[in-house]
C-alpha positions as CSV (number, residue, x, y, z in Angstrom):
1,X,144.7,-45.4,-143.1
2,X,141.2,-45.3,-144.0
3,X,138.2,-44.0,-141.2
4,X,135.2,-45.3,-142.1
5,X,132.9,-44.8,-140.1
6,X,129.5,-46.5,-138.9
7,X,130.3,-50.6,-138.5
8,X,132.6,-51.9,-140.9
9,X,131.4,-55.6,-141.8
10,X,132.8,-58.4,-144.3
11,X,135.4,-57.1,-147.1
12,X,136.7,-58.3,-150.2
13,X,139.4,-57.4,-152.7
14,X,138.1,-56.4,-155.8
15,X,139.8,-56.8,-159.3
16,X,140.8,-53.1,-159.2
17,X,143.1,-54.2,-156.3
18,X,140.9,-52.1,-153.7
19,X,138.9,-53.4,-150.4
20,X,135.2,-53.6,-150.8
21,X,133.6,-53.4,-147.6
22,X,130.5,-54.1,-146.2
23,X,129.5,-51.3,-143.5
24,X,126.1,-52.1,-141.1
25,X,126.0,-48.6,-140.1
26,X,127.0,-49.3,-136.7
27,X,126.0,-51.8,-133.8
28,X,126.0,-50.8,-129.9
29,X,128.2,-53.1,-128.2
30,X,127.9,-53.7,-124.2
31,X,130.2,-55.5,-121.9
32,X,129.3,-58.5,-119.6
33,X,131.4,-61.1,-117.5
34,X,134.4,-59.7,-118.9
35,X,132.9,-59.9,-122.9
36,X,132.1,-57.5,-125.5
37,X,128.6,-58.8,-127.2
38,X,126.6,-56.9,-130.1
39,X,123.1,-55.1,-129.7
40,X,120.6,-53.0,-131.3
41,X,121.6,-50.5,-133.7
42,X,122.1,-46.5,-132.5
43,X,119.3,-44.7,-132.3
44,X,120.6,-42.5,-134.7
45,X,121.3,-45.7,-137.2
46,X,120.3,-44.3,-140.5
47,X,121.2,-47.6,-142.9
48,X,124.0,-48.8,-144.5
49,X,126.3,-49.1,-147.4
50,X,129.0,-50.6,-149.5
51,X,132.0,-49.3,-150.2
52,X,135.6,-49.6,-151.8
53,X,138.4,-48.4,-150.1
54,X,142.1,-48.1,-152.1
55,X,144.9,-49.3,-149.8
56,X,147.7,-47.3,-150.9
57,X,145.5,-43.5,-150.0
58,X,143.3,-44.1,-147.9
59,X,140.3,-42.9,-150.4
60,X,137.0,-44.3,-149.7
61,X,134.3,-44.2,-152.2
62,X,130.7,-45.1,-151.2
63,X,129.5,-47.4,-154.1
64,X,125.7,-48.3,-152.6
65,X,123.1,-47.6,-150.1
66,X,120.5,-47.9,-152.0
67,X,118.9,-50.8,-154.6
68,X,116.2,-49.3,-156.8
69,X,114.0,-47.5,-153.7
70,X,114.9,-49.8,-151.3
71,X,117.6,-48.3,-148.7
72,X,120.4,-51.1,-147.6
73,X,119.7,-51.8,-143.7
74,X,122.8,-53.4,-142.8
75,X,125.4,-54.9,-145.3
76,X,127.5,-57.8,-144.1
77,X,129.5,-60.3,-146.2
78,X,130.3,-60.3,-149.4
79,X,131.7,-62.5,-151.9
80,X,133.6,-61.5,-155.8
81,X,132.8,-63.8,-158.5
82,X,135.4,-64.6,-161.0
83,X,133.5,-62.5,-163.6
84,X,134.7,-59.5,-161.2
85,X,131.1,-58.5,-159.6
86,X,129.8,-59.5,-156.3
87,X,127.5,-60.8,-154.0
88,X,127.1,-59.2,-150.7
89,X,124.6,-60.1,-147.9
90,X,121.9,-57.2,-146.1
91,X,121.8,-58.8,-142.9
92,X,118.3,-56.6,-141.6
93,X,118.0,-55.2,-138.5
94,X,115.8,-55.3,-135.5
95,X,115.1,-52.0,-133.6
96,X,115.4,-52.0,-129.5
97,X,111.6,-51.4,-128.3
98,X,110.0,-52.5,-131.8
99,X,107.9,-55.6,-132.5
100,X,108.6,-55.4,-136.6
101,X,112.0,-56.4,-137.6
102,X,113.8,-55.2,-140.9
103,X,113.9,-58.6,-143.3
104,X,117.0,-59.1,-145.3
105,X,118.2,-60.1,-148.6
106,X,120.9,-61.2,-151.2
107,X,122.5,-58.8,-153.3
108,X,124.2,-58.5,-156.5
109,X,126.9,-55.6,-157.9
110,X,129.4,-54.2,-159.9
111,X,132.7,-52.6,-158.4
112,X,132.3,-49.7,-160.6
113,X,129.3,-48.5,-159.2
114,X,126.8,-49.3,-161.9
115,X,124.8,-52.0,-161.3
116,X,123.0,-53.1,-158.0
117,X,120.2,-55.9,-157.6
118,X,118.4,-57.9,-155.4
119,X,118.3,-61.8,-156.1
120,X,117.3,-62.9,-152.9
121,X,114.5,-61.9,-150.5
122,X,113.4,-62.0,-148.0
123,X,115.7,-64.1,-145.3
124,X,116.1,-64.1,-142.2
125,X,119.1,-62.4,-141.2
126,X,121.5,-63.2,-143.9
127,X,124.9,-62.8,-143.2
128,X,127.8,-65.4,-144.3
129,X,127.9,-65.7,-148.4
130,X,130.3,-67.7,-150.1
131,X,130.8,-69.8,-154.0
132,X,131.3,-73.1,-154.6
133,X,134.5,-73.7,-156.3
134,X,132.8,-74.3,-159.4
135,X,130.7,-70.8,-159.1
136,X,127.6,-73.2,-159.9
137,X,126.4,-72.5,-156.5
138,X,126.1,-69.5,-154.1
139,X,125.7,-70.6,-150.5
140,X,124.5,-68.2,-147.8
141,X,124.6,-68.9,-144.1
142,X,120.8,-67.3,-142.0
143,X,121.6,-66.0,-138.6
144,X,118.1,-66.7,-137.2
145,X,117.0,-69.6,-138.0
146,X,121.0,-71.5,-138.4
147,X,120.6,-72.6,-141.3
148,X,122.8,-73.0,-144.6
149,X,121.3,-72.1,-147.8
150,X,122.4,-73.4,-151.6
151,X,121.3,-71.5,-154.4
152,X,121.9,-72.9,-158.1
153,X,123.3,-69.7,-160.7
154,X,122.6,-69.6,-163.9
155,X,124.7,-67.0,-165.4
156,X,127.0,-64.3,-163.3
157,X,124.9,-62.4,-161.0
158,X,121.7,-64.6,-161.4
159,X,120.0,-67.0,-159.1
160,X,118.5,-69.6,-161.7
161,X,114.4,-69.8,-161.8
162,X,114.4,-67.9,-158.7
163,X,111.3,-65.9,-159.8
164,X,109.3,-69.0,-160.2
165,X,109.7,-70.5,-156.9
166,X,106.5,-70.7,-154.2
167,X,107.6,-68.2,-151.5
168,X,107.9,-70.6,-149.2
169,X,110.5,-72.1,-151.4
170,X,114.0,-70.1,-150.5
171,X,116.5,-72.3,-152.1
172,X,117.9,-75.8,-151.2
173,X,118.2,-76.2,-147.7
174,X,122.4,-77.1,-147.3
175,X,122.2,-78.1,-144.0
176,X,120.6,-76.9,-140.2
177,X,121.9,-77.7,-136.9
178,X,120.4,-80.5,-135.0
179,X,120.4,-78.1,-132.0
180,X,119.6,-74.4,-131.8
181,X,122.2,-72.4,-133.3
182,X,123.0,-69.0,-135.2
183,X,125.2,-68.7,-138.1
184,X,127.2,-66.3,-138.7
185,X,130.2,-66.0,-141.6
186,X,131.1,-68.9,-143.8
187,X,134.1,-69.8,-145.8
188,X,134.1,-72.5,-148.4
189,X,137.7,-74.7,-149.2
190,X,138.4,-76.1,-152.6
191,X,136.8,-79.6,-152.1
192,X,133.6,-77.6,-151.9
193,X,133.2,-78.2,-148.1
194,X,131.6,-75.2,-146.1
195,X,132.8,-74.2,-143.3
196,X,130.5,-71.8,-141.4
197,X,130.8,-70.1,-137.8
198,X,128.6,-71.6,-135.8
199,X,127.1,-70.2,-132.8
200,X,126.5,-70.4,-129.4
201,X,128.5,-74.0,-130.1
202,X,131.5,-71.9,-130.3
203,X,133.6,-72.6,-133.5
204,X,133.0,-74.0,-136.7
205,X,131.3,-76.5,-138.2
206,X,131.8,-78.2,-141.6
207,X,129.6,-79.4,-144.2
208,X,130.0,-81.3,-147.2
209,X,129.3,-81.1,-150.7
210,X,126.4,-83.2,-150.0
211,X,124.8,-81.5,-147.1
212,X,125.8,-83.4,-144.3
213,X,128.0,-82.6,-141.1
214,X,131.6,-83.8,-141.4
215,X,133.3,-82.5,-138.0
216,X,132.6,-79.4,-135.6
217,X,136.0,-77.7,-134.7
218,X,135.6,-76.3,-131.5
219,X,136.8,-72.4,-130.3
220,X,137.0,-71.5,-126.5
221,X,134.4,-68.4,-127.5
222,X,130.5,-69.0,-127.8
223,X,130.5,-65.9,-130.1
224,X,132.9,-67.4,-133.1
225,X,132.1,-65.1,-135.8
226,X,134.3,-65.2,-138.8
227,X,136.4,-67.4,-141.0
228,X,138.5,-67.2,-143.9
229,X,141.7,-69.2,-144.8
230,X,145.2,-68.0,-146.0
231,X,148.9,-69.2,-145.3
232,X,151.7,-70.4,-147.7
233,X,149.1,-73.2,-148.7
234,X,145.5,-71.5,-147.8
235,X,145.5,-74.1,-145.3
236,X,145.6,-71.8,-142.1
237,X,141.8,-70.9,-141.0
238,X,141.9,-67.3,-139.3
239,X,138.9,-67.3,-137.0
240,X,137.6,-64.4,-135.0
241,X,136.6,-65.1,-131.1
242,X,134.2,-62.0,-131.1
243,X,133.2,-61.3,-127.5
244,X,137.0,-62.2,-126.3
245,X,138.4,-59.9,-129.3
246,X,141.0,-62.6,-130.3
247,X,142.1,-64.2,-133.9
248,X,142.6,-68.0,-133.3
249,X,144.3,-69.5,-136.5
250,X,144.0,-73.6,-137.1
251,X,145.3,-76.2,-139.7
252,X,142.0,-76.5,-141.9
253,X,141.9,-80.2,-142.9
254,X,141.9,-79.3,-146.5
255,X,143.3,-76.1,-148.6
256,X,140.9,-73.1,-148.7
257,X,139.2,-72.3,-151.5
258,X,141.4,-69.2,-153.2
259,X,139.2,-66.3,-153.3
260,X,138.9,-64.7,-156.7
261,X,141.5,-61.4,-157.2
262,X,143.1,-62.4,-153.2
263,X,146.9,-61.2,-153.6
């Protein structure tokens, strides 16, 4: 048993066999009607980090919480390539009482500790991340605005001719909801199909390779937060109903996309 500490976010297995975890450095939850829903940050919120965690002791190693002199404000998902480095997601934060708001951003890293960059910035609220099953494509899902992102890679690690976009030019726009909505974690299955929490429509809704809604799977909780597939065939989705703390599982309607060094 490991105690981490802060607000332990999105994790991953790494090639090493240990769980990579994205910490936010804690969120203030508060209860009403009967369900738990997240706030601002503690006032003592100092940032946050990544760490790995090794499943058989316990040990926990911070890896990041820093890139270059920029402190990490509030990692959230992450995502290993096959190449055995990952993307992970800073989320950003917004301050009770403030009018400014922390902006967030895409990062790249090594599981050894020795490489950290940003590829990405600035979004707004980045939190899902996920690979196409070809690895061509990183796809990232923005709270704020609900909106799925695709950016094209060009080697491991590298967003390709991200440097010479207009700033106004994040990536290629995957898909946005007709409706307001929020994203939050995304999954992706092995057709390439994205499948990203979407909220408050409560569940998930799925978008094909070519941007456009297939089917909205409903959950009986506005705050759906998390996806991820598994079972004998990777066709069980596991969803989290945040603000009714349950795990739902559903057929998917295709197999999940095997995540790179899952057991």
């Amino acid at each position: 048993m490991a105690d981490l500490g802060g607000g332990p976010n999105g994790a991953a297995l790494g090639p090493d066999g240990r769980c990579y975890v994205c910490n936010n450095g804690g969120v203030q939850f508060h209860e009403r009607n009967g369900r738990l829903l997240p706030g601002f940050p503690p006032d003592d919120h100092s940032g946050g980090w990544i760490e790995a965690v090794d499943l058989a002791s316990g040990d926990v190693e911070r890896l990041y919480d820093h890139c270059a002199s920029n402190p990490l404000t509030a990692p959230n998902d992450i995502v290993f390539d096959k190449e055995g480095g990952f993307w992970f997601t800073d989320l950003g934060l917004h301050h009770r009482g403030r009018r400014v708001r922390d902006l967030g951003a895409v990062y790249y890293a090594l599981p050894d500790g020795s490489l950290i960059s940003q590829q990405i910035f600035p979004l707004e609220g980045p939190n899902g991340i996920g690979l196409s099953p070809d690895e061509r494509k990183l796809y990232v899902s923005e709270s704020l605005t609900g909106r799925v992102w695709a950016f094209d890679l060009e080697a491991p690690g590298r967003v390709a001719n991200y440097a010479n976009r207009p700033p106004w030019r994040k990536g290629e726009l995957h898909w946005t909801s007709p409706e307001y909505a929020m994203f939050d974690s995304l999954a992706v299955d092995a057709d390439g199909y994205v499948y990203v929490a979407d909220i408050p429509y409560g569940g998930i809704s799925v978008i094909a390779p070519d941007g456009q809604l297939e089917r909205q799977i409903a959950m009986p909780d506005e705050l759906t937060t998390n996806i991820c597939f598994g079972g004998p065939d990777n066709r069980q989705m596991y969803i989290t109903l945040s603000s009714s703390g349950k795990l739902a599982t559903v057929r998917a309607p295709r197999r999940g996309l095997r995540l790179n060094f899952a057991r």
